[in-house]
N, CA, C and O atoms as a Tinker XYZ file with bonds, in Angstrom:
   528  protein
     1  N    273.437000  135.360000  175.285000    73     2
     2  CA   273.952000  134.197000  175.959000    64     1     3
     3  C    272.996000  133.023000  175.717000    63     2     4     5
     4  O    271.790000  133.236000  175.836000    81     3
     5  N    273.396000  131.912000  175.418000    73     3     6
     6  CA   272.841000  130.749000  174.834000    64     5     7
     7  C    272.472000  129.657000  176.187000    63     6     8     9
     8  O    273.245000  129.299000  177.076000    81     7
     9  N    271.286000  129.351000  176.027000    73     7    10
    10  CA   270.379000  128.850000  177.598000    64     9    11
    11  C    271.176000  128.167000  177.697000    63    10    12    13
    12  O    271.895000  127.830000  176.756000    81    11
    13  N    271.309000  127.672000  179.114000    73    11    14
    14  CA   271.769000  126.395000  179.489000    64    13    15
    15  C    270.727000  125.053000  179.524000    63    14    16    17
    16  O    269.605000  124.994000  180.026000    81    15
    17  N    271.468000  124.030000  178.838000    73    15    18
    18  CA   270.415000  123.051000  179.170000    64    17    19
    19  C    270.363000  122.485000  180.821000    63    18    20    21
    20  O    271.116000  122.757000  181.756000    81    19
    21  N    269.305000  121.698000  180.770000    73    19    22
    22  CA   268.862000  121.160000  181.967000    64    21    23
    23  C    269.925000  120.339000  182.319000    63    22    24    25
    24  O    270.695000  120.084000  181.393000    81    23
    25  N    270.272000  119.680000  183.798000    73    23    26
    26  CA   270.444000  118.754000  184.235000    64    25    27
    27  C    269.815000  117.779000  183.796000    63    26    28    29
    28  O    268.584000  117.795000  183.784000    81    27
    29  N    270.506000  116.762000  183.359000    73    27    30
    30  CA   270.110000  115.202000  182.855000    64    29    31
    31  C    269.211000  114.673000  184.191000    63    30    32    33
    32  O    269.378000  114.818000  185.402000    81    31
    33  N    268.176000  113.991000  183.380000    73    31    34
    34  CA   266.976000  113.238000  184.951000    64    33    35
    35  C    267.901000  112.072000  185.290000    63    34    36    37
    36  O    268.060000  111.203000  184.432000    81    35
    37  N    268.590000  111.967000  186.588000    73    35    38
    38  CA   269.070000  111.167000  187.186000    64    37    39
    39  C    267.709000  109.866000  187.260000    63    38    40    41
    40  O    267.809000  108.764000  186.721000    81    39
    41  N    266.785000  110.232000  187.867000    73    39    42
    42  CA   265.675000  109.286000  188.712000    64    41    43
    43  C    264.930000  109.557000  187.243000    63    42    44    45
    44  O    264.925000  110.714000  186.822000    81    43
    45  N    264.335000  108.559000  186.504000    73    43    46
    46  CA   263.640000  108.694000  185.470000    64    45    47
    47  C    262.260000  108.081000  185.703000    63    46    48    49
    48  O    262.093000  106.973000  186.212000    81    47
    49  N    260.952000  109.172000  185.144000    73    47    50
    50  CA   260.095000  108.474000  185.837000    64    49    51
    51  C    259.114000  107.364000  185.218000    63    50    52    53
    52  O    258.991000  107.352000  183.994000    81    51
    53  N    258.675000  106.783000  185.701000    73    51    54
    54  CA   257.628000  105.491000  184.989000    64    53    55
    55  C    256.747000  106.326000  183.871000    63    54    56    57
    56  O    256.477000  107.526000  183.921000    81    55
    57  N    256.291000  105.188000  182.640000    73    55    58
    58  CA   255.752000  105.930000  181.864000    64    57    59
    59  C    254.380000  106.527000  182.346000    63    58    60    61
    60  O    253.888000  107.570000  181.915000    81    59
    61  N    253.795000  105.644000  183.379000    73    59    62
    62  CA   252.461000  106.536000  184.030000    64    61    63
    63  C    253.016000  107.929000  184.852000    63    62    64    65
    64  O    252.669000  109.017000  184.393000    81    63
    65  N    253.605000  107.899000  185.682000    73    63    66
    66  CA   254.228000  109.077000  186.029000    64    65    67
    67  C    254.962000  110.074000  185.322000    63    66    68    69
    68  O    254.815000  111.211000  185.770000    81    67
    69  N    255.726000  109.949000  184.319000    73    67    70
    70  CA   255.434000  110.630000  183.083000    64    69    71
    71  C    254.485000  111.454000  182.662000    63    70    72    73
    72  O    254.704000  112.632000  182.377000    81    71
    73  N    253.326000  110.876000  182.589000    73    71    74
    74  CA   252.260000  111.443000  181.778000    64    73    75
    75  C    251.453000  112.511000  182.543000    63    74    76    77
    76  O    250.994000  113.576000  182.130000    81    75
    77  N    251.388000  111.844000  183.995000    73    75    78
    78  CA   250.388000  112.972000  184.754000    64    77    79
    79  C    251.537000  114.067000  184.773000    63    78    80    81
    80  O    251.254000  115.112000  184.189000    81    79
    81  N    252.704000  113.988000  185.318000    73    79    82
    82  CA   253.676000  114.995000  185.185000    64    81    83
    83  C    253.308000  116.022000  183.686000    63    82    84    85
    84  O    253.192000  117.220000  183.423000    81    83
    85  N    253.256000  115.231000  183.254000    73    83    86
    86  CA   252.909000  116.388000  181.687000    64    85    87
    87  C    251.676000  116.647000  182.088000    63    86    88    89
    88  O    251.225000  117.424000  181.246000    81    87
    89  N    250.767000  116.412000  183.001000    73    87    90
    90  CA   249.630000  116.995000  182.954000    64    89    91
    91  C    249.588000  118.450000  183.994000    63    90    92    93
    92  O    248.768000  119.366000  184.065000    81    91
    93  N    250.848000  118.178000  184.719000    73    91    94
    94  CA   251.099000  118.952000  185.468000    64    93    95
    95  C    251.787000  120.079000  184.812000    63    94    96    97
    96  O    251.254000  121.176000  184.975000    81    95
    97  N    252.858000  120.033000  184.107000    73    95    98
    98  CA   253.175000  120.502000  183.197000    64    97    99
    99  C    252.611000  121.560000  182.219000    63    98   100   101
   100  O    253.245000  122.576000  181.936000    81    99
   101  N    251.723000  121.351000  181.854000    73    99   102
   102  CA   250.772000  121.728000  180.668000    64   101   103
   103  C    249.863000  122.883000  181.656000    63   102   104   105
   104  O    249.957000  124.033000  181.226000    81   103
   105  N    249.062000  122.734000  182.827000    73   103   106
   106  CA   248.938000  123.216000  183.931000    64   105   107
   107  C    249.669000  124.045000  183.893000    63   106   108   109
   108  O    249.457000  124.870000  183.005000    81   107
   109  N    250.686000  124.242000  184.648000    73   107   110
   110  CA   251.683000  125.119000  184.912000    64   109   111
   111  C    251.950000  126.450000  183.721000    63   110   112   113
   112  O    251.919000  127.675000  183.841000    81   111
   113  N    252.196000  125.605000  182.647000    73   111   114
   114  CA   252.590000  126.401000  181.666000    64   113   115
   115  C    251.641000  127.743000  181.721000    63   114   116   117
   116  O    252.152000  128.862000  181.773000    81   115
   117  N    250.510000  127.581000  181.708000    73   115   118
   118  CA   249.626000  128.782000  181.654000    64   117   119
   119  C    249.666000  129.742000  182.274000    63   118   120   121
   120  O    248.775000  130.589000  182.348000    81   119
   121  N    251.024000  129.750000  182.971000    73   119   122
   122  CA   250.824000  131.002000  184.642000    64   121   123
   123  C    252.555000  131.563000  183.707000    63   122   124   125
   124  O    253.415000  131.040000  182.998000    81   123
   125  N    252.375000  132.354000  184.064000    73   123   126
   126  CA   253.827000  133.526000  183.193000    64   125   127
   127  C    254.969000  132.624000  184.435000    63   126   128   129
   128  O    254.840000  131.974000  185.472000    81   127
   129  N    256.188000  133.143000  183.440000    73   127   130
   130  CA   257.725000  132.077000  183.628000    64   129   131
   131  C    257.560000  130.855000  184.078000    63   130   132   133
   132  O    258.597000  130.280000  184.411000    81   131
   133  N    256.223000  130.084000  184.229000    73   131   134
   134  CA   256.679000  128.680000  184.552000    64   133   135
   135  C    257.104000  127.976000  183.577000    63   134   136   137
   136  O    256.455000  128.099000  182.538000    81   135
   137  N    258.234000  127.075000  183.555000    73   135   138
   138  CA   259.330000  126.281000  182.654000    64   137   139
   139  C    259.341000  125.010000  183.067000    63   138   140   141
   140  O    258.879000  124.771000  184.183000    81   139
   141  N    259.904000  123.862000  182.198000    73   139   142
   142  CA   259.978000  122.661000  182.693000    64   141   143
   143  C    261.314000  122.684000  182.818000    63   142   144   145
   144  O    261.939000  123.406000  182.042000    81   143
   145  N    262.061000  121.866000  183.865000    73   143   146
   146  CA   263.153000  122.002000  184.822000    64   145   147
   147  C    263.770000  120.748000  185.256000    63   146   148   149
   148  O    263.249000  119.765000  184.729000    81   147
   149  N    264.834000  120.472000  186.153000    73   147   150
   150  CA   265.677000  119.705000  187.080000    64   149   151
   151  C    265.546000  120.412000  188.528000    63   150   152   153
   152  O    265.578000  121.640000  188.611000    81   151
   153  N    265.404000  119.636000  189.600000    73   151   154
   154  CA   265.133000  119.289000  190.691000    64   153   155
   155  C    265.876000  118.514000  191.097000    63   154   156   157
   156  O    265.206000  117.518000  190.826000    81   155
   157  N    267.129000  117.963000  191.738000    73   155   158
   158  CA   267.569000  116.483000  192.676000    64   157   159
   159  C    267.398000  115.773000  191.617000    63   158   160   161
   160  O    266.602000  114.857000  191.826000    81   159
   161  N    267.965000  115.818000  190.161000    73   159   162
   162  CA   267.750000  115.101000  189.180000    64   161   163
   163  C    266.393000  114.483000  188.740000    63   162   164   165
   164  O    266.398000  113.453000  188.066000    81   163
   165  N    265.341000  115.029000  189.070000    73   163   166
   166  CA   263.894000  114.746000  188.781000    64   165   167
   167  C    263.308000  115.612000  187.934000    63   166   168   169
   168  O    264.074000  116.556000  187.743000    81   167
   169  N    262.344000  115.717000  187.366000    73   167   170
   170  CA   261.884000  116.661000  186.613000    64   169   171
   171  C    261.174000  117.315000  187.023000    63   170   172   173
   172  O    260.216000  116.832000  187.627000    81   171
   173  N    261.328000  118.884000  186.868000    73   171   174
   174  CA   260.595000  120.108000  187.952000    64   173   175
   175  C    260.002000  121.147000  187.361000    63   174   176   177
   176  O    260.196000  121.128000  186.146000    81   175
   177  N    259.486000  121.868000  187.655000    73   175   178
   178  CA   258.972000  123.241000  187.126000    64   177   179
   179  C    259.171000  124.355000  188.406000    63   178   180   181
   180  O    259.075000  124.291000  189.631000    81   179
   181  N    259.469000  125.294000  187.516000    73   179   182
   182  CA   260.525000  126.546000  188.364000    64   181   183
   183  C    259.502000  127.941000  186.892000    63   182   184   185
   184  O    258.939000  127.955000  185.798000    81   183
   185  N    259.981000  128.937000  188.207000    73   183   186
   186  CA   259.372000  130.239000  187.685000    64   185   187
   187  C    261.076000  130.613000  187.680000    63   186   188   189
   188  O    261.873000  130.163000  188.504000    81   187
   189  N    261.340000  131.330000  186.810000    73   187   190
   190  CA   262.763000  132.164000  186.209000    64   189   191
   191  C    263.594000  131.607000  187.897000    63   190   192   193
   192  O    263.891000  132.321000  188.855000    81   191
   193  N    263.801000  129.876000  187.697000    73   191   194
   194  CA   265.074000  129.348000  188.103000    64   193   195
   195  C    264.295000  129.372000  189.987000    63   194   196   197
   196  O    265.218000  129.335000  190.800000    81   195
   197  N    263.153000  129.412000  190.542000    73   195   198
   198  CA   262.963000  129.331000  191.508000    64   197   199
   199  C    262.002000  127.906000  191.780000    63   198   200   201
   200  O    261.145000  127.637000  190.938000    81   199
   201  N    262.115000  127.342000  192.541000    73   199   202
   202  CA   261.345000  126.180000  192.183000    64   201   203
   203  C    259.900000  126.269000  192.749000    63   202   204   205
   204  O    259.521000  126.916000  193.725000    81   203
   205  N    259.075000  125.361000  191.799000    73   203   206
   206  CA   257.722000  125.676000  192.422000    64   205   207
   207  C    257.254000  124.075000  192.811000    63   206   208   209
   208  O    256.577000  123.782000  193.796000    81   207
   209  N    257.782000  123.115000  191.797000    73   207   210
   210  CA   257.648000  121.738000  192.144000    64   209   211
   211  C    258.120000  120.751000  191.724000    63   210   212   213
   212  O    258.296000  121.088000  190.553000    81   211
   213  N    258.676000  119.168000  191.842000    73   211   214
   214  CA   259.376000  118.534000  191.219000    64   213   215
   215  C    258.634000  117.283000  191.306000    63   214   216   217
   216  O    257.894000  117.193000  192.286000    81   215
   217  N    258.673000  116.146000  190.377000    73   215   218
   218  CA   258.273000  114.405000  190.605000    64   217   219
   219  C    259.057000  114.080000  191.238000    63   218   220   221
   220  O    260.219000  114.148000  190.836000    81   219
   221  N    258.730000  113.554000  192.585000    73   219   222
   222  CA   259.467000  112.742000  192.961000    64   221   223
   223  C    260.035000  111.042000  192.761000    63   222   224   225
   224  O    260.351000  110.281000  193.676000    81   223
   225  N    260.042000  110.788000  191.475000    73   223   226
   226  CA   260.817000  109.923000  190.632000    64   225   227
   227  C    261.907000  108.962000  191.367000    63   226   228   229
   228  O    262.182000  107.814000  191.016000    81   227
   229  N    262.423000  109.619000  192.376000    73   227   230
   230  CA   263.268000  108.449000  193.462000    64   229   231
   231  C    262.907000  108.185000  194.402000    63   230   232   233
   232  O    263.715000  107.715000  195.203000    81   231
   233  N    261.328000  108.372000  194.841000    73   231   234
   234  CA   260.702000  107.883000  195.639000    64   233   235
   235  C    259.230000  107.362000  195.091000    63   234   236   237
   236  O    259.170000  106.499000  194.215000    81   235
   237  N    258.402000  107.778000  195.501000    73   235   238
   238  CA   257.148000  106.888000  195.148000    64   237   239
   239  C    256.177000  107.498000  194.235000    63   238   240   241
   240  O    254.990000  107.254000  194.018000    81   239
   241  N    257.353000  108.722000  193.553000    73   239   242
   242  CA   256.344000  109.201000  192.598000    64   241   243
   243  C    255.551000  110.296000  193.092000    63   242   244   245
   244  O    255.700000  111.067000  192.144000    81   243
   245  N    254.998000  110.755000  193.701000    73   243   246
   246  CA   254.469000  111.822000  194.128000    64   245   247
   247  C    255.000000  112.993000  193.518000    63   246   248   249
   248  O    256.158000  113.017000  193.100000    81   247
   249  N    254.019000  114.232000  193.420000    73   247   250
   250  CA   254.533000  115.655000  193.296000    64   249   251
   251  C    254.704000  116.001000  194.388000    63   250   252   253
   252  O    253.948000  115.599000  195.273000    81   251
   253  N    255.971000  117.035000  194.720000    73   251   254
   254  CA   256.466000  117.741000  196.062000    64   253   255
   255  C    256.272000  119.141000  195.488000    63   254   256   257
   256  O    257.154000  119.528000  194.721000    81   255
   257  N    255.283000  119.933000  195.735000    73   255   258
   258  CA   254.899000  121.095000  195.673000    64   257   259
   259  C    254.999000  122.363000  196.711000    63   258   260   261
   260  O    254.868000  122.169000  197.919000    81   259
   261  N    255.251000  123.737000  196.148000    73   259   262
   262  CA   255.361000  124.406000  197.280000    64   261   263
   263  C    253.923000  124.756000  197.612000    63   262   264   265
   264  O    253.036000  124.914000  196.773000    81   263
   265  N    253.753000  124.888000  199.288000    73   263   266
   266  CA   252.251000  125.201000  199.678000    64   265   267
   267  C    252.552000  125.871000  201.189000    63   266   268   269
   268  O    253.401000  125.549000  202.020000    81   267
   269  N    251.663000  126.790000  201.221000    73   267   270
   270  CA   251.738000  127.733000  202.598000    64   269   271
   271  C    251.613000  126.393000  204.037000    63   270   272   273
   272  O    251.260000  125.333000  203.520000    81   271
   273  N    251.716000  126.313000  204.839000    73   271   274
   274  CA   251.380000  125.477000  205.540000    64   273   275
   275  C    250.158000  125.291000  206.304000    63   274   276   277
   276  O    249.743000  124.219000  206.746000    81   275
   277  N    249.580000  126.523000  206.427000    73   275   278
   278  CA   248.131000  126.657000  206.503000    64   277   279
   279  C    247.759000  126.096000  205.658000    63   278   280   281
   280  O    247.356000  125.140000  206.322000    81   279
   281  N    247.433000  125.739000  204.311000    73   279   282
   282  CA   246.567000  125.212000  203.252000    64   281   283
   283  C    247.223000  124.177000  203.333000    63   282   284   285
   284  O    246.453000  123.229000  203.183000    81   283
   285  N    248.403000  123.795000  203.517000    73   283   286
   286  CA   249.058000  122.249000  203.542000    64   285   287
   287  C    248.303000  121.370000  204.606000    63   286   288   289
   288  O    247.966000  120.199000  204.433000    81   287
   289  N    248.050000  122.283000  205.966000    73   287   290
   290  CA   247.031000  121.299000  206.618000    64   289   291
   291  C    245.860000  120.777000  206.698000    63   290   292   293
   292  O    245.488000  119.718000  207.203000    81   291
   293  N    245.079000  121.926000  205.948000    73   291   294
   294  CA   243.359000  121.902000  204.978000    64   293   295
   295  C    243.721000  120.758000  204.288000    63   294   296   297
   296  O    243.341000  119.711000  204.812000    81   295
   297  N    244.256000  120.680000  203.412000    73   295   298
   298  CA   244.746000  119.753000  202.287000    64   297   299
   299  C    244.461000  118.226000  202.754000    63   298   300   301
   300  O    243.654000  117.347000  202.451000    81   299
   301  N    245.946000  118.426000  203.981000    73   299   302
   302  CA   246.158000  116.559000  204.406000    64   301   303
   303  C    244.581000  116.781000  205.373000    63   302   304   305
   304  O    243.709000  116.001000  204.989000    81   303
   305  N    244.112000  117.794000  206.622000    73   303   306
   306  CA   242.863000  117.144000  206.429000    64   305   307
   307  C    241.561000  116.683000  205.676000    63   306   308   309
   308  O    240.639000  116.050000  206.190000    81   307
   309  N    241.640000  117.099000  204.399000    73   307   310
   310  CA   239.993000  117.273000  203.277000    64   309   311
   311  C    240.967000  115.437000  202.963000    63   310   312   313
   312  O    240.485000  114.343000  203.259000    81   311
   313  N    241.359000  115.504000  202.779000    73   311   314
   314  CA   242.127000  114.309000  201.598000    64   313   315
   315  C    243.743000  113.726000  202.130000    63   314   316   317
   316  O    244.788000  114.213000  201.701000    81   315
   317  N    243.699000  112.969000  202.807000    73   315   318
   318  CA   244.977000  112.436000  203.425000    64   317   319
   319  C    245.118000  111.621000  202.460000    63   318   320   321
   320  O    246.299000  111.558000  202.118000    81   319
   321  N    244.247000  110.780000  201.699000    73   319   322
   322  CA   245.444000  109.422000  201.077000    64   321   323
   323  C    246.151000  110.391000  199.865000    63   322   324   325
   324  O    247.282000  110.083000  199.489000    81   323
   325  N    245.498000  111.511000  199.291000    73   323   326
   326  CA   246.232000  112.288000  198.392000    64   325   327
   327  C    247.257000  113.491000  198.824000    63   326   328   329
   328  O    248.361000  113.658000  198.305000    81   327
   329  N    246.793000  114.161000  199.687000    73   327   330
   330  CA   247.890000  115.276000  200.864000    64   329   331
   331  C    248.813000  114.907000  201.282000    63   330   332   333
   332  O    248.278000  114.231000  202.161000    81   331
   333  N    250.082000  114.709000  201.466000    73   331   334
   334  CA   250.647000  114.556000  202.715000    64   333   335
   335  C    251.904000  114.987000  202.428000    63   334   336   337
   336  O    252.308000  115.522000  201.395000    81   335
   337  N    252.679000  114.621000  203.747000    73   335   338
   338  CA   254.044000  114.528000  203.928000    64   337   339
   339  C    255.109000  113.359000  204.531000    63   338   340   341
   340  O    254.844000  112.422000  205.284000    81   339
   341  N    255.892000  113.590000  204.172000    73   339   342
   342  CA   257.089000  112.810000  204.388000    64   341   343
   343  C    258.051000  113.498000  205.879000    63   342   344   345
   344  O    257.859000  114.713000  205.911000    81   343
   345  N    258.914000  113.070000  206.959000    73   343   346
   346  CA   259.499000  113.665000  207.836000    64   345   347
   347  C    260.814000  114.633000  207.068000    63   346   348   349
   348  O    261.667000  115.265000  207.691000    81   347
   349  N    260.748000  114.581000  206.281000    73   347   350
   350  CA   261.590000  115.181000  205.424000    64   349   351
   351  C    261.026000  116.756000  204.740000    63   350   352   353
   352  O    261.537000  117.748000  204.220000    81   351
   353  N    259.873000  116.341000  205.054000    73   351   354
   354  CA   259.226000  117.993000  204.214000    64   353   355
   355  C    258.092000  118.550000  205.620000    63   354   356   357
   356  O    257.161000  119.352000  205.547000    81   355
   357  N    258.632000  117.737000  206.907000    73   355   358
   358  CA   257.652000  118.642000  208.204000    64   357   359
   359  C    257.241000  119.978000  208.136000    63   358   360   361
   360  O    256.143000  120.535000  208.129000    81   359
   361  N    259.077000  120.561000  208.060000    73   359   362
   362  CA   259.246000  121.964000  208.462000    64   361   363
   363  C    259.439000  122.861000  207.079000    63   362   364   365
   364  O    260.152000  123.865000  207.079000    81   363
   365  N    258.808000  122.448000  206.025000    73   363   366
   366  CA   259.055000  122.868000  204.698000    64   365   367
   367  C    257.512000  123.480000  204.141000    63   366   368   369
   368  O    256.458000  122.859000  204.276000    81   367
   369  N    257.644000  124.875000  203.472000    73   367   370
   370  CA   256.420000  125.210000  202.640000    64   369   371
   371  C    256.347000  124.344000  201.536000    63   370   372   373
   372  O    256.555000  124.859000  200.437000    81   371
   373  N    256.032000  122.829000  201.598000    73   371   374
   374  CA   255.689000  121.588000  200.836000    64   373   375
   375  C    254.754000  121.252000  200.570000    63   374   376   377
   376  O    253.983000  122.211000  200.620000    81   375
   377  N    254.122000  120.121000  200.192000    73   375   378
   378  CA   253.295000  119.269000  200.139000    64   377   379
   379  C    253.668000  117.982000  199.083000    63   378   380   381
   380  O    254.183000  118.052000  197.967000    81   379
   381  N    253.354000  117.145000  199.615000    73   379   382
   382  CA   253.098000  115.894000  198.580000    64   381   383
   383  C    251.819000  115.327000  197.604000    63   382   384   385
   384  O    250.904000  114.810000  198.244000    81   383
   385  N    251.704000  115.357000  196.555000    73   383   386
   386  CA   250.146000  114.902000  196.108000    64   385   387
   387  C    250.858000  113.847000  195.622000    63   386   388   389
   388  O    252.003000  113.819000  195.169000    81   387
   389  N    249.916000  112.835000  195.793000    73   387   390
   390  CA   249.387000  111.761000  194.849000    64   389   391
   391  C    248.570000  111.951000  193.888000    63   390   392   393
   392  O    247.353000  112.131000  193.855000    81   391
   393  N    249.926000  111.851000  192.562000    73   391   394
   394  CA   248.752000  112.279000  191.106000    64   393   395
   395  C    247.757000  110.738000  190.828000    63   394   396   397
   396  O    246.984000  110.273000  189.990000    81   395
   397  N    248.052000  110.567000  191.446000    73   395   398
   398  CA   246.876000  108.830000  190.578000    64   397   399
   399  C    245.823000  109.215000  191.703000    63   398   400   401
   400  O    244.752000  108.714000  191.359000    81   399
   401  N    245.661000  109.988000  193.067000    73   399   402
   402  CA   243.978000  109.796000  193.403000    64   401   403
   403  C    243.935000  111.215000  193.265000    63   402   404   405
   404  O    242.747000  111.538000  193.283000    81   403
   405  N    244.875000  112.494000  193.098000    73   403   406
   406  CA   244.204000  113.854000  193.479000    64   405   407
   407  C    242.790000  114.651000  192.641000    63   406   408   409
   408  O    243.407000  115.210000  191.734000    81   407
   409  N    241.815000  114.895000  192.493000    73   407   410
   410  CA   241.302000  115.525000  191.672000    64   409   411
   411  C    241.646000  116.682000  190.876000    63   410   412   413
   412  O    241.563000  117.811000  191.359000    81   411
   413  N    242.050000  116.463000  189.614000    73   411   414
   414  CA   242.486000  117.080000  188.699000    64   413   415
   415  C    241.467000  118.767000  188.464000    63   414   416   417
   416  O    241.860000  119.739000  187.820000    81   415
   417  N    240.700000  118.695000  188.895000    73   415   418
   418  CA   240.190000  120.333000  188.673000    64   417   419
   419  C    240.520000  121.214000  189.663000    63   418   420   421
   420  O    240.437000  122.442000  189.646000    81   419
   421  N    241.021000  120.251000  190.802000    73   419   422
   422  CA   241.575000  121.346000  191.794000    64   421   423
   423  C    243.022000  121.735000  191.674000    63   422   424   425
   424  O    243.616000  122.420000  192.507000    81   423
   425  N    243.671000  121.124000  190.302000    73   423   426
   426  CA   245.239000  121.244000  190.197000    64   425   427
   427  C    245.570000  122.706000  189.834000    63   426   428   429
   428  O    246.573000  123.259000  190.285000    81   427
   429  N    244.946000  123.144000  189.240000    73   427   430
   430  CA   245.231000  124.976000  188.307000    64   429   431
   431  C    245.086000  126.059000  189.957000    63   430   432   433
   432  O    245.670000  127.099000  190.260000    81   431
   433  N    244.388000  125.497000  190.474000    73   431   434
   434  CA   244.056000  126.394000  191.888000    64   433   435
   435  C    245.659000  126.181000  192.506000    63   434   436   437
   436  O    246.513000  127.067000  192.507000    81   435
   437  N    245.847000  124.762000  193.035000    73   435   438
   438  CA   246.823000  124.643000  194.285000    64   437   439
   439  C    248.215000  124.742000  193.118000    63   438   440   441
   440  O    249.217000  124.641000  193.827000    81   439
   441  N    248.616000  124.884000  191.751000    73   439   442
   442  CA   249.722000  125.464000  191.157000    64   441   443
   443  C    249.427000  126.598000  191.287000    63   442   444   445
   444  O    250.283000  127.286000  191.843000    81   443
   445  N    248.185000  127.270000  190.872000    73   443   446
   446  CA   249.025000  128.971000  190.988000    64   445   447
   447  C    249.146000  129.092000  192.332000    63   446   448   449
   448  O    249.685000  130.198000  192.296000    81   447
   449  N    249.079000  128.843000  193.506000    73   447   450
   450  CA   248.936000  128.986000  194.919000    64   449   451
   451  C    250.806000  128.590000  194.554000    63   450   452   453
   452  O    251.563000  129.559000  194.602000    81   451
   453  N    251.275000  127.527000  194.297000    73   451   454
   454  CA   252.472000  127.589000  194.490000    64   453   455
   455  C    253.267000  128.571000  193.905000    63   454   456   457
   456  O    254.314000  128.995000  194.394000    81   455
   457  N    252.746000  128.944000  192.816000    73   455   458
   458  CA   253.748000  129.754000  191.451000    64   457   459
   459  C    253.616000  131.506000  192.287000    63   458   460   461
   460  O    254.484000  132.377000  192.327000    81   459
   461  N    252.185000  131.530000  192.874000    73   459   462
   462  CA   252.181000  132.612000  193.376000    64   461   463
   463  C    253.724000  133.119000  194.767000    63   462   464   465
   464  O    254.328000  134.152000  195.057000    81   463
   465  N    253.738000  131.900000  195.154000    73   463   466
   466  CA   255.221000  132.075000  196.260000    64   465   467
   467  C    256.301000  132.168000  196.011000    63   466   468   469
   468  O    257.140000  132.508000  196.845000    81   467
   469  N    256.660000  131.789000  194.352000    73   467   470
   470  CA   257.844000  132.336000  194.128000    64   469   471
   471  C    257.708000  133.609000  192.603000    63   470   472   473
   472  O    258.673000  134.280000  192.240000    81   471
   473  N    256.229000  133.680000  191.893000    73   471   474
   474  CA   256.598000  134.453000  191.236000    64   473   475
   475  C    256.985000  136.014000  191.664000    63   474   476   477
   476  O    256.999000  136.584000  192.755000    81   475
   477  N    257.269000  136.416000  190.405000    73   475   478
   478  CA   257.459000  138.269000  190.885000    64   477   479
   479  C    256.289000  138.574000  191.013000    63   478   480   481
   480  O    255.262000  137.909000  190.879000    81   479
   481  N    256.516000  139.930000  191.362000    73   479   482
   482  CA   255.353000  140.682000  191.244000    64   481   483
   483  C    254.726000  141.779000  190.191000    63   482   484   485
   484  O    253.677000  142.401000  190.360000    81   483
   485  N    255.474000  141.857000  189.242000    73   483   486
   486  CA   255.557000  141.847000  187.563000    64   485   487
   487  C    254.856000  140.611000  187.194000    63   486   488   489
   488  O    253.652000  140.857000  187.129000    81   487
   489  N    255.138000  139.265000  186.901000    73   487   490
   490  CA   254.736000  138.146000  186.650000    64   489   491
   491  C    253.135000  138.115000  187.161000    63   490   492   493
   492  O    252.233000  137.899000  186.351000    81   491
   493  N    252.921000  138.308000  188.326000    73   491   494
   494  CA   251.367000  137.533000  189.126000    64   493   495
   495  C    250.410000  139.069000  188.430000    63   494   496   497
   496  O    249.322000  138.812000  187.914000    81   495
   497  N    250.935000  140.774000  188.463000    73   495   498
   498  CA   250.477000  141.387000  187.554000    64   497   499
   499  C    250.114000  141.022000  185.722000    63   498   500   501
   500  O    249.272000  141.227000  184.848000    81   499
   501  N    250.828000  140.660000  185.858000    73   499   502
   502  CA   251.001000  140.069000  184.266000    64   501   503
   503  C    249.765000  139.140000  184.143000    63   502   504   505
   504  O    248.706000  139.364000  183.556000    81   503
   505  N    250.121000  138.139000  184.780000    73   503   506
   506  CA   248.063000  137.243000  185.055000    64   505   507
   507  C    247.540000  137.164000  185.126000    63   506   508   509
   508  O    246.697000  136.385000  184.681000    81   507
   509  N    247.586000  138.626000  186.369000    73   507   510
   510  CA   246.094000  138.813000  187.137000    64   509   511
   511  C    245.487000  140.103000  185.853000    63   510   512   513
   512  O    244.370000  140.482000  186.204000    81   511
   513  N    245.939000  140.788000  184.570000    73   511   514
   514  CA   245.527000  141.658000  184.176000    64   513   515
   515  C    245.054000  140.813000  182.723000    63   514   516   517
   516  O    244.033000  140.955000  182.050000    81   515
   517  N    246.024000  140.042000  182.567000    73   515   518
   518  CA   245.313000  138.539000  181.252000    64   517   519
   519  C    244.040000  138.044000  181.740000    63   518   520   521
   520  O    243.081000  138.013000  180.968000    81   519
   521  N    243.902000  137.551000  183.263000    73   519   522
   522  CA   243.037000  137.146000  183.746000    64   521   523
   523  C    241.383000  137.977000  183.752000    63   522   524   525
   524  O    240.291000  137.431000  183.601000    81   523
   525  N    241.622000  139.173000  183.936000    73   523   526
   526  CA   240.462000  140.097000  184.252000    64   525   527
   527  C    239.749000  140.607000  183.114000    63   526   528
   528  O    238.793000  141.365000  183.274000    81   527
C-alpha cells in the first residue's frame, strides 16, 4: 500500500520558524518512528501516526509539545519566558517552547521525554539497546 501523503500546511510558517522547526526536526529524527507530519494544518512530528509535537504556525509560532505535567511545571518554573502555556493546553500533557530563547542542548532530552509517551515499547527498546 502506497503512503499517504501529508495534509497540505494550512498555517505556513515564517522562514525563521521554518528553520528552528528543522532543527527540531533533525532532533527528533534520531529517536526510532519519529516522522515529519500535519497537525491542525501545521507541521508536526508523530511516532507511527501518534503525535509528539507540532509549530504552532497560526499562532505565535511556538512548539506545542507533549510533556508529563510534572516536568511541564519544572519547566515554566526554571524558564517562564521560554515554558509555558496557553488556556487552551491547561488540562493537556503539553507544553509550549519558545524556539528563539529555549536552550538548544536541552532539546534531545525534553523530545525524547515526549517521543517516550507515545512511543512503543519495541521502539524505546530499540534506543535504549542502540543507545547502550
Amino acid at each position: 500500500m502506497a503512503k499517504k501523503e501529508p495534509t497540505p500546511i494550512r498555517f505556513p510558517p515564517s522562514p525563521e520558524n521554518a528553520e528552528l522547526f528543522a532543527r527540531v526536526v533533525e532532533i527528533a529524527k534520531t529517536f526510532p518512528g519519529c516522522e515529519e507530519s500535519r497537525s491542525y494544518g501545521t507541521p508536526a512530528i508523530k511516532v507511527r501516526q501518534k503525535f509528539v509535537a507540532r509549530l504552532r504556525t497560526e499562532g505565535e509560532g511556538s512548539l506545542a509539545i507533549c510533556c508529563d505535567l510534572m516536568e511541564r511545571d519544572m519547566l515554566m518554573m526554571a524558564s517562564p519566558g521560554t515554558f509555558y502555556i496557553t488556556d487552551h493546553y491547561a488540562n493537556s500533557d503539553m507544553v509550549l517552547i519558545n524556539l528563539e530563547t529555549v536552550r538548544w542542548d536541552a532539546m534531545p532530552g525534553i523530545i525524547e521525554q515526549a517521543w517516550r509517551m507515545v512511543a512503543t515499547a519495541k521502539l524505546i527498546r530499540e534506543y535504549e539497546e542502540r543507545e547502550a
